[in-house]
C-alpha positions as CSV (number, residue, x, y, z in Angstrom):
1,X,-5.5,-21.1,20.8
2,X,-1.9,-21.0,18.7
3,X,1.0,-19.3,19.9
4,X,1.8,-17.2,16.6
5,X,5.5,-14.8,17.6
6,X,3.9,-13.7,20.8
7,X,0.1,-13.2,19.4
8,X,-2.3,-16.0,20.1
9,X,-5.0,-16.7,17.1
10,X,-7.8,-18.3,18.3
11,X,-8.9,-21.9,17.2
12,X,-11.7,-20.7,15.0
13,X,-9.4,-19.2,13.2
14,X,-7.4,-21.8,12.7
15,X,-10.3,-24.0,12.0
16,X,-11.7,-21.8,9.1
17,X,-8.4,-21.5,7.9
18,X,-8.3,-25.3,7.7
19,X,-11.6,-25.7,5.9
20,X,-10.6,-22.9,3.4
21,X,-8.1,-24.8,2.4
22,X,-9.3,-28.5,2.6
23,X,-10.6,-31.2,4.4
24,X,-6.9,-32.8,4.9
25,X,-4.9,-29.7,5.8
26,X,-3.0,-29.4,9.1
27,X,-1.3,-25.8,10.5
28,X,2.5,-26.5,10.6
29,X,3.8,-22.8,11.9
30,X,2.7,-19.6,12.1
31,X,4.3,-16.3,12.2
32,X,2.7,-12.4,12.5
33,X,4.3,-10.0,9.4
34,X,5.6,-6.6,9.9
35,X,3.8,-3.7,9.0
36,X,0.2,-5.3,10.1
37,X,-0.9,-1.5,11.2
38,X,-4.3,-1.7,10.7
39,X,-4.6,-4.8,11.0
40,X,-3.3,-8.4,12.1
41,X,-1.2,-10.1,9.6
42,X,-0.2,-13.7,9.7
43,X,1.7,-16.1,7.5
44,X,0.2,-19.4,7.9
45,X,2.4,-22.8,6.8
46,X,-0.3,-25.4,5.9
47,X,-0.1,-29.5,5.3
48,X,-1.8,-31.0,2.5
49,X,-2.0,-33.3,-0.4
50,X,1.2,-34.6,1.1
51,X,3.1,-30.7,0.6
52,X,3.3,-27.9,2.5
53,X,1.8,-24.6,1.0
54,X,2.2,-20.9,2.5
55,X,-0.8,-18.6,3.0
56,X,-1.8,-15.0,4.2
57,X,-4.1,-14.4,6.7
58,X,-5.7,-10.8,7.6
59,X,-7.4,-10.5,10.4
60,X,-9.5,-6.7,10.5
61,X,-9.5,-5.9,14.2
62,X,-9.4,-1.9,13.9
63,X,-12.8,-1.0,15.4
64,X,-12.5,2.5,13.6
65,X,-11.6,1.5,10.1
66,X,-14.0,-1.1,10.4
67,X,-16.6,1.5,11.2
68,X,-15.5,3.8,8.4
69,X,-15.5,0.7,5.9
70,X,-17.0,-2.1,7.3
71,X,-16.9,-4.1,3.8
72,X,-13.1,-4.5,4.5
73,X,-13.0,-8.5,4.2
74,X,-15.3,-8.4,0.7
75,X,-13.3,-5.2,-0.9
76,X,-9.8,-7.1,-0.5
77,X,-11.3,-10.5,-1.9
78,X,-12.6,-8.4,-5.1
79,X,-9.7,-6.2,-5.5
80,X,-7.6,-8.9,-5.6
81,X,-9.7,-11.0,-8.6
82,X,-9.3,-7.5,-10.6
83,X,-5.5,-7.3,-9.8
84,X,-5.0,-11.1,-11.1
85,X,-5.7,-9.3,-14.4
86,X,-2.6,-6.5,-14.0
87,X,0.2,-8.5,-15.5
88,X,1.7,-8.2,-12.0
89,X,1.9,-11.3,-9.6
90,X,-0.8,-10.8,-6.8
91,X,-2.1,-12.8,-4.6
92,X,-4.8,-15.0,-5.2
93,X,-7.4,-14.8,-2.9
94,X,-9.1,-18.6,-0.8
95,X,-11.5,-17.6,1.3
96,X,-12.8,-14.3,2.8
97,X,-15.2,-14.0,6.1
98,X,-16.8,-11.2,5.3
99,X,-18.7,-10.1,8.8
100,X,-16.7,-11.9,10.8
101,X,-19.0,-14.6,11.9
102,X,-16.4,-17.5,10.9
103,X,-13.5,-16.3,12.8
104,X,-15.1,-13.3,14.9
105,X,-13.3,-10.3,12.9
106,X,-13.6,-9.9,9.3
107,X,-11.1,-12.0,7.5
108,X,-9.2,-12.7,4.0
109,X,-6.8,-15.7,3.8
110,X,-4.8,-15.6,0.5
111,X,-1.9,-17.2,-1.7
112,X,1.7,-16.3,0.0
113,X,4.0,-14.9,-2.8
114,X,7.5,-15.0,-3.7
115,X,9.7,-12.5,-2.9
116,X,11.4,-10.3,-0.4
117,X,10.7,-6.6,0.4
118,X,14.1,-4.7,-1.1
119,X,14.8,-1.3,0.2
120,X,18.9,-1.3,-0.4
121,X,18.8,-2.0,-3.7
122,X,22.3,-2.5,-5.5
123,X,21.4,-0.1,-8.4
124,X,19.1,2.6,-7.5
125,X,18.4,3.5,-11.4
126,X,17.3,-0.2,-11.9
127,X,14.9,-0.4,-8.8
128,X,13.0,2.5,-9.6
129,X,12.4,1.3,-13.0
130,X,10.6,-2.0,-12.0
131,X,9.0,-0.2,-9.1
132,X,7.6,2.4,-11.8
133,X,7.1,-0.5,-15.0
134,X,5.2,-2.3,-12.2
135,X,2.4,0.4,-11.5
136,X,2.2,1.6,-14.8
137,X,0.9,-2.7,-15.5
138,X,-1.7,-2.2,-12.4
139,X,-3.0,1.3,-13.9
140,X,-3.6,-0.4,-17.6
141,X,-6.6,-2.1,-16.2
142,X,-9.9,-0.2,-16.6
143,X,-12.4,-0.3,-13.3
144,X,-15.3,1.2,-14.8
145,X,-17.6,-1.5,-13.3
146,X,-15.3,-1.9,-9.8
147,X,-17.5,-0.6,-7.0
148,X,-15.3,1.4,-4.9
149,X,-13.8,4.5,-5.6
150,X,-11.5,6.9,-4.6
151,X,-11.8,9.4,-1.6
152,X,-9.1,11.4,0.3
153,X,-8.0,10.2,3.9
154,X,-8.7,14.0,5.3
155,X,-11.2,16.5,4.3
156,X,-9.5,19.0,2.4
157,X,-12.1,21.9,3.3
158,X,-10.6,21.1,7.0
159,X,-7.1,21.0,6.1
160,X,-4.0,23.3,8.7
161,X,-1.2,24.5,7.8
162,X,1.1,21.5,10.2
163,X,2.9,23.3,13.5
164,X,5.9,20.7,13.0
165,X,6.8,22.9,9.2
166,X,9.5,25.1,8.7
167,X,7.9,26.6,5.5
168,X,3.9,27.5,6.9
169,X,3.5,29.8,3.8
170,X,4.2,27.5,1.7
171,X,2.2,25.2,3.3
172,X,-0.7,27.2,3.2
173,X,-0.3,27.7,-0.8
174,X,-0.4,24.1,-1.1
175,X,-3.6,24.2,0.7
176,X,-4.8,26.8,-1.5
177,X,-4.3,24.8,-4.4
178,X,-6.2,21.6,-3.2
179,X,-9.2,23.6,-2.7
180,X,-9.3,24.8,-5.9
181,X,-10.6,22.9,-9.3
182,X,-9.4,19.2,-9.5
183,X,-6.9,18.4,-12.5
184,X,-8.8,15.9,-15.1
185,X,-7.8,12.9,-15.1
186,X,-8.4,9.4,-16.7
187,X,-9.8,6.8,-13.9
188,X,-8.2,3.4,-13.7
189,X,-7.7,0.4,-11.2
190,X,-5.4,1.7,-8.4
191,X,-4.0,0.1,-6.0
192,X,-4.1,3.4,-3.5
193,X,-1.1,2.3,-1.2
194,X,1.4,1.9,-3.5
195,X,5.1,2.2,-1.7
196,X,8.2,0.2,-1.2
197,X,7.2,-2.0,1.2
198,X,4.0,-3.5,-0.6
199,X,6.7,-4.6,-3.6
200,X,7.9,-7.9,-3.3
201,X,11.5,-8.8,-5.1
202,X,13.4,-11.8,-6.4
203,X,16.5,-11.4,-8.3
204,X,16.3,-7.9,-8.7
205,X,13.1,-8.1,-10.3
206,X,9.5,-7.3,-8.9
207,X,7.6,-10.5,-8.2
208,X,4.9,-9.4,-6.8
209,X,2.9,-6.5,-5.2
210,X,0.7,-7.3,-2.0
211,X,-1.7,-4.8,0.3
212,X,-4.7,-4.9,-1.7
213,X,-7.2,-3.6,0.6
214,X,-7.7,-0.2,-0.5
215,X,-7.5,-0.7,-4.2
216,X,-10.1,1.5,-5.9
217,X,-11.1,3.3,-9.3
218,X,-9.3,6.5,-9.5
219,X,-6.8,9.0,-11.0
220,X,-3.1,7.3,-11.7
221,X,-1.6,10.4,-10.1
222,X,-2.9,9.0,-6.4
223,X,-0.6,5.8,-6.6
224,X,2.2,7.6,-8.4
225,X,2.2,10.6,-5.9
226,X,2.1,8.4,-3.1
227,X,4.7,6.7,-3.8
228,X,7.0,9.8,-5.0
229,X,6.2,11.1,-1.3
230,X,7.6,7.6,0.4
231,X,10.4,7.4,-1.7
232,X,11.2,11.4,-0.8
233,X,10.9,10.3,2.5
234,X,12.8,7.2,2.8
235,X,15.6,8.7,-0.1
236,X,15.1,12.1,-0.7
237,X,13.6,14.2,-3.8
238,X,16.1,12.9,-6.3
239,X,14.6,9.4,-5.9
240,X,11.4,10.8,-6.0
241,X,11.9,12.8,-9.7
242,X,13.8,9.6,-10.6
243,X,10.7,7.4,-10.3
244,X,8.3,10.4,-11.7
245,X,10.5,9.9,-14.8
246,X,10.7,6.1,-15.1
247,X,6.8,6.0,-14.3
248,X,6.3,8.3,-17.5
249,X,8.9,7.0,-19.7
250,X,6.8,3.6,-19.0
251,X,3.5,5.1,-19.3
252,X,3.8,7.1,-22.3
253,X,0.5,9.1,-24.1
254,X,-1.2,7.6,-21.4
255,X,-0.1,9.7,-18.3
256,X,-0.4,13.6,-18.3
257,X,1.5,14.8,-15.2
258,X,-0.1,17.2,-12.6
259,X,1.6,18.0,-9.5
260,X,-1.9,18.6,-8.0
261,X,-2.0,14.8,-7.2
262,X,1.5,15.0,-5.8
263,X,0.5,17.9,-2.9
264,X,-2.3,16.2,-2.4
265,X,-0.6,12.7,-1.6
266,X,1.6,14.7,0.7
267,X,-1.3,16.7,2.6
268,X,-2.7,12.7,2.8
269,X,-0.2,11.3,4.7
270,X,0.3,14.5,7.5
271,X,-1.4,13.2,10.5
272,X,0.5,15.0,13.0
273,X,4.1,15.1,13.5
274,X,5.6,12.9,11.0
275,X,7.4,9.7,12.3
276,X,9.6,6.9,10.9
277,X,7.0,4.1,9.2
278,X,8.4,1.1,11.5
279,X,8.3,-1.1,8.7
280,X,11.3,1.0,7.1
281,X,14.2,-0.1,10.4
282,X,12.6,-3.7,10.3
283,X,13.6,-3.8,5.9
284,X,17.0,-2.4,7.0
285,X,16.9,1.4,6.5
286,X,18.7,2.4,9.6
287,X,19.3,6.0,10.2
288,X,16.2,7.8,9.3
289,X,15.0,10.0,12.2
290,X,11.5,12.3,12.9
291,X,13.7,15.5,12.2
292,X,15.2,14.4,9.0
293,X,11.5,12.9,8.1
294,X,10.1,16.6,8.7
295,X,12.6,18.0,6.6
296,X,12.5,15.7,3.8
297,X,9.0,16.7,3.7
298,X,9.5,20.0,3.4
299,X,12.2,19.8,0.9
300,X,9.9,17.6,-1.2
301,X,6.5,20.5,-0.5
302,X,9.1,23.1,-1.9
303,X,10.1,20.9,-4.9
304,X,6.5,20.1,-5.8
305,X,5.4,24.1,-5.6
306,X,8.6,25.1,-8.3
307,X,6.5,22.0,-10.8
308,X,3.7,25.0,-10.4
């Protein structure tokens, strides 16, 4: 095995990694990402042809999401050939081990891009902008034909009102309104975890978008809501509105806003108490606590049922 920042891959790894690539590559360095949650996350420096190249390596070693969606490896490797068409950077995908049998978990092994994940930007107007021009390139592609679709992370028939609120009756109309009648929408190519930290940057520019693995065809209001209710979270409501506006100054005719889609990417992401993403201290957002996490989140439930 390879000593890889305290986590050891194992030499199968390595060696498929190797033949993905070609017959004359060598590992130079290896070095686990942040924000691997659900998964382990690797950049891999590789020898060959006489230059050194950068790849991604995922391996999928949740047993539970594997059992929910065991087609992990294969879904990435797909969604990633349909987002090479988005007018975004992406990246491209080598190799994928789709069971597991090559390197004992399921596995994708990609391009590196450019870029750096930028979340003290120098003009807040500007970053929004490229955040919300971005998405709006990913949702012109129709997925008609792409095999996976879109499905909520918790049964809404099940949903509670959360103990940690300071607004239950609110709360509890929001609920109401996700049981009722879906809003039409138009279904595109979405990349279904669309935030901050899957946006890469150069120069004050987007140069890329990674996190691929739960792209799907679905309603634009999924990727824009979810990221309206990180960017309330990590900035507060006013960033949130701010990119709702860029996203449909950008869009045009083609989006028709609904804050269904909004509530409904906020009762998404309530598992629990809410807590501080780690990845947002390790990009340099210092300050953010639980408490002001809850709150922002109740703020931003309050601000979504006044769109009603």
């Amino acid at each position: 095995m390879k000593k890889a920042s305290g986590h050891m891959l194992p030499d199968r790894v390595l060696k498929w990694v190797i033949q993905s690539v070609g017959p004359d590559a060598s590992i130079q360095s290896i070095q686990e990402l942040h924000g691997g949650m659900s998964s382990l996350v690797h950049r891999i420096s590789v020898g060959a042809d006489h230059s050194e190249k950068e790849f991604v390596l995922r391996l999928f070693t949740n047993a539970d999401w594997l059992r929910a969606e065991p087609d992990l490896a294969l879904h990435e490797a797909e969604s990633l050939r349909v987002a090479s068409r988005t007018g975004v950077q992406t990246p491209h995908i080598i190799a994928f081990d789709e069971t597991g049998i090559e390197c004992g978990v399921p596995a994708v092994l990609m391009t590196k891009l450019e870029g750096t994940v930028e979340l003290r930007p120098e003009s807040m107007t500007r970053w929004v902008n490229e955040l919300a021009d971005a998405l709006v390139k990913i949702h012109s592609i129709e997925a008609d034909d792409f095999p996976w679709t879109y499905f909520t992370y918790h049964d809404i028939a099940s949903l509670e009102i959360p103990g940690w609120s300071s607004v239950p009756d609110l709360w509890k109309s929001a609920i109401e309104i996700l049981k009722g009648p879906r809003p039409e929408s138009k279904e595109c190519f979405i990349h279904r975890d669309y935030h901050p930290t899957n946006v890469l940057w150069s120069e004050n520019t987007v140069s890329g978008v990674v996190d691929w693995v739960n792209s799907c065809k679905g309603p634009a209001g999924i990727d824009v809501g979810h990221c309206r209710v990180n960017l309330a979270m990590l900035f507060g409501i006013q960033t949130a509105d701010l990119f709702l506006s860029a996203y449909e100054n950008s869009a045009g005719l083609y989006y028709k806003y609904d804050p269904y889609w909004d509530i409904l990417s906020l009762a998404d992401i309530v598992d629990g108490p809410p807590e501080v993403y780690p990845g947002w201290p390790a990009f340099g957002v210092t300050g953010l606590t639980d408490k002001l996490i809850m709150e922002r989140l109740d703020r931003y439930l309050i601000s979504l049922l006044e769109r009603i």
